[in-house]
GUPARO-131292 format. One record per residue (C-alpha): residue number from 1; residue in three letters; x, y, z. Coordinates in Angstrom, 2 decimals, always signed. Layout:
<k = NUM r = ALA u = X v = Y w = Z>
...
//
This chain:
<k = 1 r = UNK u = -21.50 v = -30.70 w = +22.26>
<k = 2 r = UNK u = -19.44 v = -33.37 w = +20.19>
<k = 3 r = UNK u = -21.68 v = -33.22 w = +17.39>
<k = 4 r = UNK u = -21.66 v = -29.33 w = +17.19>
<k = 5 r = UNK u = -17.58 v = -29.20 w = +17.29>
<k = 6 r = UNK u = -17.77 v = -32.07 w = +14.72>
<k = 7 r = UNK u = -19.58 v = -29.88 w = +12.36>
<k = 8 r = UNK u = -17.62 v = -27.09 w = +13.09>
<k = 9 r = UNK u = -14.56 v = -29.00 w = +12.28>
<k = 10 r = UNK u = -15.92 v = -30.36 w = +8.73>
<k = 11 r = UNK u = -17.22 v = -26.83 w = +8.19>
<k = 12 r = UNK u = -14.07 v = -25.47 w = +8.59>
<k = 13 r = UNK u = -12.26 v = -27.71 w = +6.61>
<k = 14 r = UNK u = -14.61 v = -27.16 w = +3.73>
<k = 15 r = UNK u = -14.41 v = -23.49 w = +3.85>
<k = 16 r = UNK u = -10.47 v = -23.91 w = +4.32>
<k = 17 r = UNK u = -10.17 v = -25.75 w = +0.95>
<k = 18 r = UNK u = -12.30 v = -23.18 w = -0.38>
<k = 19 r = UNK u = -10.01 v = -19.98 w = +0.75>
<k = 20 r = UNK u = -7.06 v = -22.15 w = -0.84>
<k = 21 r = UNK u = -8.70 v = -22.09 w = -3.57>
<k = 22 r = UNK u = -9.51 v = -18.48 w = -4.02>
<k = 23 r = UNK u = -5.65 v = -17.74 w = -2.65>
<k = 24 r = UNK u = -4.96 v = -19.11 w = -5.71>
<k = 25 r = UNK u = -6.43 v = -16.42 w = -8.04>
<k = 26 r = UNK u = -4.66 v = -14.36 w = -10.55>
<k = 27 r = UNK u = -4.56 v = -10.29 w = -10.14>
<k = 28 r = UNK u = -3.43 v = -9.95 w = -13.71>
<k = 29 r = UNK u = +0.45 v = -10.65 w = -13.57>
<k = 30 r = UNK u = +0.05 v = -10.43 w = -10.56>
<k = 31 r = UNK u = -0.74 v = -13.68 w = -7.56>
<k = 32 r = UNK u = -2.52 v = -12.76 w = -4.46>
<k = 33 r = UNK u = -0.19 v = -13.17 w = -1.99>
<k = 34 r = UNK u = -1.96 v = -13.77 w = +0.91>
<k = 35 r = UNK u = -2.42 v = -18.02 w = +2.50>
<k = 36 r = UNK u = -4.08 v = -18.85 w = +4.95>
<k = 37 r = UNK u = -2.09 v = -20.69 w = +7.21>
<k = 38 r = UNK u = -4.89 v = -22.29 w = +9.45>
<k = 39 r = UNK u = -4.81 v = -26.05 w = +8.03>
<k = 40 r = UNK u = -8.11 v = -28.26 w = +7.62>
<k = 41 r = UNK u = -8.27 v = -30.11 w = +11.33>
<k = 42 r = UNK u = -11.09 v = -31.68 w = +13.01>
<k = 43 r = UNK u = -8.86 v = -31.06 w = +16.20>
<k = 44 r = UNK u = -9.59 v = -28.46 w = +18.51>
<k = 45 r = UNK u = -6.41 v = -27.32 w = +20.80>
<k = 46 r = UNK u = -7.13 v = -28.97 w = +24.13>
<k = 47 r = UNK u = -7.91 v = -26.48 w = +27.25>
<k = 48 r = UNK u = -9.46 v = -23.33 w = +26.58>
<k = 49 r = UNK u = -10.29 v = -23.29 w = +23.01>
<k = 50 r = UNK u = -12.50 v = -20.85 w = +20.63>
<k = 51 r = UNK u = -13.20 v = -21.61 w = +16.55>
<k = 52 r = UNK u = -15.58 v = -20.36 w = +14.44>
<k = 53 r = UNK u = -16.31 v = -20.66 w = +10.72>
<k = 54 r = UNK u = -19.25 v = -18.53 w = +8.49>
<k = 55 r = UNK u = -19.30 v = -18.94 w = +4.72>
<k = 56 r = UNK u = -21.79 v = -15.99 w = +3.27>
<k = 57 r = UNK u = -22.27 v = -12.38 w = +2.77>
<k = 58 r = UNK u = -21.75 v = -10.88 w = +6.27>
<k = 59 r = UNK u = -25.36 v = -9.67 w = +7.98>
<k = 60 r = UNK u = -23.80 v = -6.01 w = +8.19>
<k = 61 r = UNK u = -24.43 v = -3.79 w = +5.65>
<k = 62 r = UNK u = -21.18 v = -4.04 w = +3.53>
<k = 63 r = UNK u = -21.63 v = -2.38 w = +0.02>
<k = 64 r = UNK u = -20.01 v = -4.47 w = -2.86>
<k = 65 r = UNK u = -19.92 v = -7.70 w = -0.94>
<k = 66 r = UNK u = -21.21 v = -10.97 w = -2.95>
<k = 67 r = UNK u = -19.68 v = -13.14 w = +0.04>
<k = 68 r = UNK u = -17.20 v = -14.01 w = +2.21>
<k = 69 r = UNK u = -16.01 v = -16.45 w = +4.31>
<k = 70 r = UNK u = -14.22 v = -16.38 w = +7.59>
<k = 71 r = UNK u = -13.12 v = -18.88 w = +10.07>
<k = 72 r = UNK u = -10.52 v = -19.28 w = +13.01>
<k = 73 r = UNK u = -9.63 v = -21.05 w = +16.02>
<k = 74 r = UNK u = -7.00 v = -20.66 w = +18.64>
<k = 75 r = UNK u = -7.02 v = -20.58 w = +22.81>
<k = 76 r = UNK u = -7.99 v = -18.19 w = +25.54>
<k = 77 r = UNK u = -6.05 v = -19.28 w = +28.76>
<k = 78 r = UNK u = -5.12 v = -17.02 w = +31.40>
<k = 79 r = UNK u = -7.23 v = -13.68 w = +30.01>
<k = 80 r = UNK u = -4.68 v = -14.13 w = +26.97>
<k = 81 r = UNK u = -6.12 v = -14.66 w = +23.59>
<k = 82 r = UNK u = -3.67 v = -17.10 w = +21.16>
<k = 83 r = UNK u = -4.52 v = -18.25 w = +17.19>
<k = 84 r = UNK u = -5.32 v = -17.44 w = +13.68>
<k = 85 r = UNK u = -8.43 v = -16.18 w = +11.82>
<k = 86 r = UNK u = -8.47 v = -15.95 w = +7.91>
<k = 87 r = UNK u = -11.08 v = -13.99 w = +6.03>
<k = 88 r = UNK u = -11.91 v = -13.83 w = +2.22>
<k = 89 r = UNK u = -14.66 v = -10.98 w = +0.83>
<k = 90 r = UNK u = -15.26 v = -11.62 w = -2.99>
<k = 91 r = UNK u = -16.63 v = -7.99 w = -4.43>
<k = 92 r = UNK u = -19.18 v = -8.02 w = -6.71>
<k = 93 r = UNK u = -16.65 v = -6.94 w = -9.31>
<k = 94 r = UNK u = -12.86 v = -7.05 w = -8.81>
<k = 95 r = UNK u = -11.01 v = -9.31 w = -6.97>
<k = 96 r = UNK u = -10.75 v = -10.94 w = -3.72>
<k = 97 r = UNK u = -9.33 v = -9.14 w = -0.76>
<k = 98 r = UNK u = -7.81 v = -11.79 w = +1.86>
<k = 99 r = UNK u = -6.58 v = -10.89 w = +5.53>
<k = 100 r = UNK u = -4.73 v = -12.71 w = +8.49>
<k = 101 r = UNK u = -5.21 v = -11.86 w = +11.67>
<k = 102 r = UNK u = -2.87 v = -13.28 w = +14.78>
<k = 103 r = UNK u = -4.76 v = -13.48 w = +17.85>
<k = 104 r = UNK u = -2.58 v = -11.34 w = +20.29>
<k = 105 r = UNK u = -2.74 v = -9.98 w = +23.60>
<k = 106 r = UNK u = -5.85 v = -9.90 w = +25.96>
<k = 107 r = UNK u = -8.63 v = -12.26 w = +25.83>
<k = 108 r = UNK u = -11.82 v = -11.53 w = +27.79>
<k = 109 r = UNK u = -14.44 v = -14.48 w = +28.38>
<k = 110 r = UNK u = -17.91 v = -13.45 w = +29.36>
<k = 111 r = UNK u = -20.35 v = -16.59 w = +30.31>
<k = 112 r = UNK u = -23.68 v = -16.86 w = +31.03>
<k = 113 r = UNK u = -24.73 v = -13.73 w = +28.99>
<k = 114 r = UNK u = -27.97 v = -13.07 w = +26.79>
<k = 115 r = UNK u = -27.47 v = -11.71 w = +23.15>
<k = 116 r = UNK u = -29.30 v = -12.38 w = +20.17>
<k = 117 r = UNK u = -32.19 v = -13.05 w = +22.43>
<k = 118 r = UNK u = -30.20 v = -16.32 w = +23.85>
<k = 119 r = UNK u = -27.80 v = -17.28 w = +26.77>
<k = 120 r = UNK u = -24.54 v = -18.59 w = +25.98>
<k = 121 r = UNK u = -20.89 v = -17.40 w = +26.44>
<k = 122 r = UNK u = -19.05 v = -14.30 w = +24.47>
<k = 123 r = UNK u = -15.12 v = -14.17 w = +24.17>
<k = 124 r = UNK u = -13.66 v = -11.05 w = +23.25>
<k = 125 r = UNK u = -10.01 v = -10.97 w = +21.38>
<k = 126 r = UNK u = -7.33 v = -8.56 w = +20.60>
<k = 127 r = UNK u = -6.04 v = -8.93 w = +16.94>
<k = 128 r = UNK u = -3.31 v = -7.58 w = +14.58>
<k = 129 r = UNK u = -3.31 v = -8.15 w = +11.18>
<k = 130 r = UNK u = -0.03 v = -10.72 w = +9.62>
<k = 131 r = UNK u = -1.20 v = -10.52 w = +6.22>
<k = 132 r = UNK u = -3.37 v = -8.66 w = +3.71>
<k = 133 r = UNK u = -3.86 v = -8.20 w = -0.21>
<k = 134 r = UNK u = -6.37 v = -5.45 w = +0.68>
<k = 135 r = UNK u = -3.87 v = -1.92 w = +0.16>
<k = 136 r = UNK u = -6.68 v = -0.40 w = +2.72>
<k = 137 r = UNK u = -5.91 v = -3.03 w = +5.60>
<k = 138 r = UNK u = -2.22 v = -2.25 w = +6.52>
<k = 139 r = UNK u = +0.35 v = -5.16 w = +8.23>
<k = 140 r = UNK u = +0.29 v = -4.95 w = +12.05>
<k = 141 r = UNK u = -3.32 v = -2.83 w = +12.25>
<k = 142 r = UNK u = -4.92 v = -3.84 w = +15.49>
<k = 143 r = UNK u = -8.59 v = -4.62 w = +16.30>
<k = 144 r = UNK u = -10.98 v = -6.92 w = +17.89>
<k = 145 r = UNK u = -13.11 v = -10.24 w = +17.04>
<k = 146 r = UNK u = -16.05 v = -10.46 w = +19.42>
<k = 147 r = UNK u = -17.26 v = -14.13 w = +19.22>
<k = 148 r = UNK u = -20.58 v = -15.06 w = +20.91>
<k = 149 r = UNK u = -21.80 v = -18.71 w = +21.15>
<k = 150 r = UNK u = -25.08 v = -19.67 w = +22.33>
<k = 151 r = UNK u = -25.93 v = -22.53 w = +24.94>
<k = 152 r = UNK u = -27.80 v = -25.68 w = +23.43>
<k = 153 r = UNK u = -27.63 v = -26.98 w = +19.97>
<k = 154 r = UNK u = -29.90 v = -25.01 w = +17.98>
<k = 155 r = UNK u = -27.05 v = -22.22 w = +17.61>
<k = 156 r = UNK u = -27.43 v = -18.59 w = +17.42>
<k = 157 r = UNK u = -24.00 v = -17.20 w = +17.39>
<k = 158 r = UNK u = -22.48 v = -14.17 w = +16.55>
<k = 159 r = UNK u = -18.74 v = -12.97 w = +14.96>
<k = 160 r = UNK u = -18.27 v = -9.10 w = +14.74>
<k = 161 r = UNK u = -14.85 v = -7.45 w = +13.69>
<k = 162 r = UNK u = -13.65 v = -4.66 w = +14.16>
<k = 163 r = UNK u = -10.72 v = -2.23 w = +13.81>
<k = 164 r = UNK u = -9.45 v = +0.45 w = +15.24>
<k = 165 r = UNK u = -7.68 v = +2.64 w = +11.99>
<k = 166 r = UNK u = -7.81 v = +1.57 w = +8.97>
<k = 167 r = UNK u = -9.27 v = -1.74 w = +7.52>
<k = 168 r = UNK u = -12.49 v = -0.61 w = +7.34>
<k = 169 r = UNK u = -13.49 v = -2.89 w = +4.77>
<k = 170 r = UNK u = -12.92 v = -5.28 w = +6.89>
<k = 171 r = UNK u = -14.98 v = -4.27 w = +9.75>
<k = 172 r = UNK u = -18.12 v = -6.78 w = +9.57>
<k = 173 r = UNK u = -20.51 v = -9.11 w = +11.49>
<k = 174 r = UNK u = -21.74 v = -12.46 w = +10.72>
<k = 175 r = UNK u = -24.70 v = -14.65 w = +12.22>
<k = 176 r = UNK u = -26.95 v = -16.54 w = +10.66>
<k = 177 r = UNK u = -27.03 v = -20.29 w = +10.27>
<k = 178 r = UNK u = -24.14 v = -20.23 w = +8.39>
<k = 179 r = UNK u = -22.04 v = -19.41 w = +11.17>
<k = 180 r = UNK u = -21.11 v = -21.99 w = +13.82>
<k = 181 r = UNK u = -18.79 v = -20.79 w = +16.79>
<k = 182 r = UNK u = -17.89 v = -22.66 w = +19.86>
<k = 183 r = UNK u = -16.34 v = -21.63 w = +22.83>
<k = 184 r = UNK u = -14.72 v = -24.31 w = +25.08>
<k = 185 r = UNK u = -13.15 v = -25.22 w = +28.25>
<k = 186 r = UNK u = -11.58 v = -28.89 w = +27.61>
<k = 187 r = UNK u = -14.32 v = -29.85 w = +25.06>
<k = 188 r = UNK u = -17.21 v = -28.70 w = +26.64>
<k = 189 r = UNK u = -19.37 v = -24.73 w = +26.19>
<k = 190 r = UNK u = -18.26 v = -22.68 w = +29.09>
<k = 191 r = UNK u = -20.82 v = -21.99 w = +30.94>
<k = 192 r = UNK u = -19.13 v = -20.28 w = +34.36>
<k = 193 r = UNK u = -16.19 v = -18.26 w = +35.05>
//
């Protein structure tokens, strides 16, 4: 499981230079506004940790969408769900929409479960969003990020979120092998309650 978080952590500092970069980009007169304030680490938080990090157009249908990328990390300890996840969709055409979300309030673990035709673990979060340049995807709309992580190394994980109002732009899932999520209880993939 070392080698799987390792590569999670270089992912995610790759794709976290790469949302710096596209923070950067001019509307016009105009700067997007929106930074991601999750820092390149190849750190996990100790205890019960989740991260995650998918560079691509997400697998659901999403009209417009030339890519994305997403990534997060934070704890679940106690059924309460702590951390950050950043996303970045660059349209076809326009500009880049970027959104925060702050990991708040209930976190639900669920090990030893078969999806995507594989056992492994899924962690459901509660989520509110601290910052967005999309005018669609208001500050402090809530939703969810369902995160499933399959047992064994060849992965075949899943991200989906979801809102409840608003933000439907946002509303997307993402597997492939361009996604690599991990779900841990003091480094290792939770594999019991």
């Amino acid at each position: 499981m070392i080698s799987g978080a390792r590569k999670l952590a270089v992912t995610s500092a790759i794709g976290a230079a790469l949302l710096a970069g596209l923070a950067s980009i001019s509307l016009g007169s105009q700067s997007i506004a929106v930074k991601c304030p999750l820092k390149p680490s190849s750190a996990l938080p100790g205890g019960e940790a989740w991260a995650f990090t998918s560079t691509g157009a997400p697998s659901s249908p999403h009209a417009g969408i030339s890519s994305a990328y997403v990534h997060g990390r934070g704890t679940w300890t106690h059924g309460h769900g702590a951390g950050t996840i950043c996303g970045a969709e660059m349209p076809a055409s326009g500009t880049a929409r970027d959104v925060v979300l702050r990991v708040v309030g209930s976190a639900h673990i669920s090990p030893g479960i078969t999806q995507l035709a594989r056992k492994g673990v899924g962690l459901t979060l509660s989520v509110k969003v601290s910052a967005s340049d999309d005018p669609a995807c208001v500050l402090g709309t809530r939703g969810s990020v369902s995160i499933f992580a399959s047992y064994f190394q060849a992965h075949h994980d899943r991200v989906q979120l979801h809102f409840a109002a608003g933000c439907a732009a946002q509303d997307a899932t993402f597997t492939g092998p361009a996604l690599r999520a991990l779900i841990a209880r003091e480094g290792r993939q939770v594999n019991h309650a």
